[in-house]
C-alpha positions, -999 to +999 in steps of 0.1 A: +701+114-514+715+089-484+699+055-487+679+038-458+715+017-450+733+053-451+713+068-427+712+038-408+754+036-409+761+070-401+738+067-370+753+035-355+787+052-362+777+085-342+765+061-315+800+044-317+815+074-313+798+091-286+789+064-268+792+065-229+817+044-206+810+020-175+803-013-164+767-010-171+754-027-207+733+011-212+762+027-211+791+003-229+805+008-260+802-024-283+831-048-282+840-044-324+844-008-344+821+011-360+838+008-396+836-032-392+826-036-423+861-025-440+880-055-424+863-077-410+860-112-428+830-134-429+835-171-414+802-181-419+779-170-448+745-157-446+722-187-427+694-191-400+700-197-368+679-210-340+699-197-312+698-163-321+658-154-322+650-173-358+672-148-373+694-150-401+732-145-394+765-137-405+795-143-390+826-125-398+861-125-374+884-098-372+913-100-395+941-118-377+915-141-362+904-157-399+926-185-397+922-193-365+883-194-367+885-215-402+910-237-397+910-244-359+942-256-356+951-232-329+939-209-301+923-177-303+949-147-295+932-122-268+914-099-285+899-119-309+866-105-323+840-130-335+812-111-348+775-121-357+753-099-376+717-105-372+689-100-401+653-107-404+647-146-413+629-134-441+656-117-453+673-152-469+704-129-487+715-108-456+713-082-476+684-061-456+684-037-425+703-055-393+685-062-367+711-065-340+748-080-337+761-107-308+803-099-301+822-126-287+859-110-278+884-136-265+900-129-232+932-140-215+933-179-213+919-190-175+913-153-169+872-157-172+862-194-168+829-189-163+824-174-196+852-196-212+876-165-215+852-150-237+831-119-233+801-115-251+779-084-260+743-081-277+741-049-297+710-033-309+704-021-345+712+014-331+743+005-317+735+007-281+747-025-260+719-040-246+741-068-226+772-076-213+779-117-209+741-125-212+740-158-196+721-173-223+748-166-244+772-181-218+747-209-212+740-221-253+779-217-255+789-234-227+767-266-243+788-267-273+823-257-260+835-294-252+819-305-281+842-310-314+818-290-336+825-260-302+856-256-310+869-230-278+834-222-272+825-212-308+794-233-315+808-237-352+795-268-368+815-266-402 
């Protein structure tokens, strides 16, 4: 018998799959792979955030973008995929359903200013993109890219 998370993980992945192309958010594909899970590091553990809805986060960074995201001691390589996962605030271990993920994917240097060579994407929990460079996201990072916590318009603050 599949478990809840099963089900749940072979739907997102059929969505992944089958999903439509164009510039509109409906019809995007999300920004990071389906099978994220098998690669992709966390940066950040489990924690609340107040820019994301109250909910509780995780942020994990594709594999080649670890040390750049942890040690920030160098720029982002395009490509890069900085990736939040989005839980219940109740849900104080991360371990429950997701609610949603937020994709930041780093773009050619000066190619994007306006979104600070980043493009962002808000994902529902069934994998359908539900926004391409919201510009609340652009906003709220924006804020925090000059600041030393920001570093290239990642909002870290440790």
């Amino acid at each position: 018998m599949l478990s809840n998370r099963s089900v749940r993980a072979s739907a997102i992945l059929t969505v992944f799959c089958v999903g439509g192309c164009g510039d509109d958010a409906a019809q995007s594909q999300p920004l990071f792979p389906a099978n994220y899970a098998a690669s992709y590091v966390e940066v950040r553990d489990c924690r609340a955030s107040t820019d994301h809805d109250l909910s509780r986060i995780r942020v994990l960074a594709d594999p080649a973008s670890r040390d750049a995201y942890e040690d920030r001691d160098q720029g982002f390589a395009k490509g890069t995929v900085l990736l939040k996962v989005e839980y219940d605030y109740a849900d104080a271990t991360c371990s429950g359903d997701i609610l949603r993920w937020t994709v930041m994917v780093r773009e050619t240097e000066g190619s994007s200013p306006d979104t600070l060579d980043w493009r962002w994407q808000k994902v529902d929990a069934q994998g359908q993109v539900v926004s391409d460079n919201e510009p609340r996201c652009v906003g709220c990072h924006t804020s925090c890219g000059m600041a030393p916590e920001g570093y290239l318009g990642t909002c870290t603050t440790e």
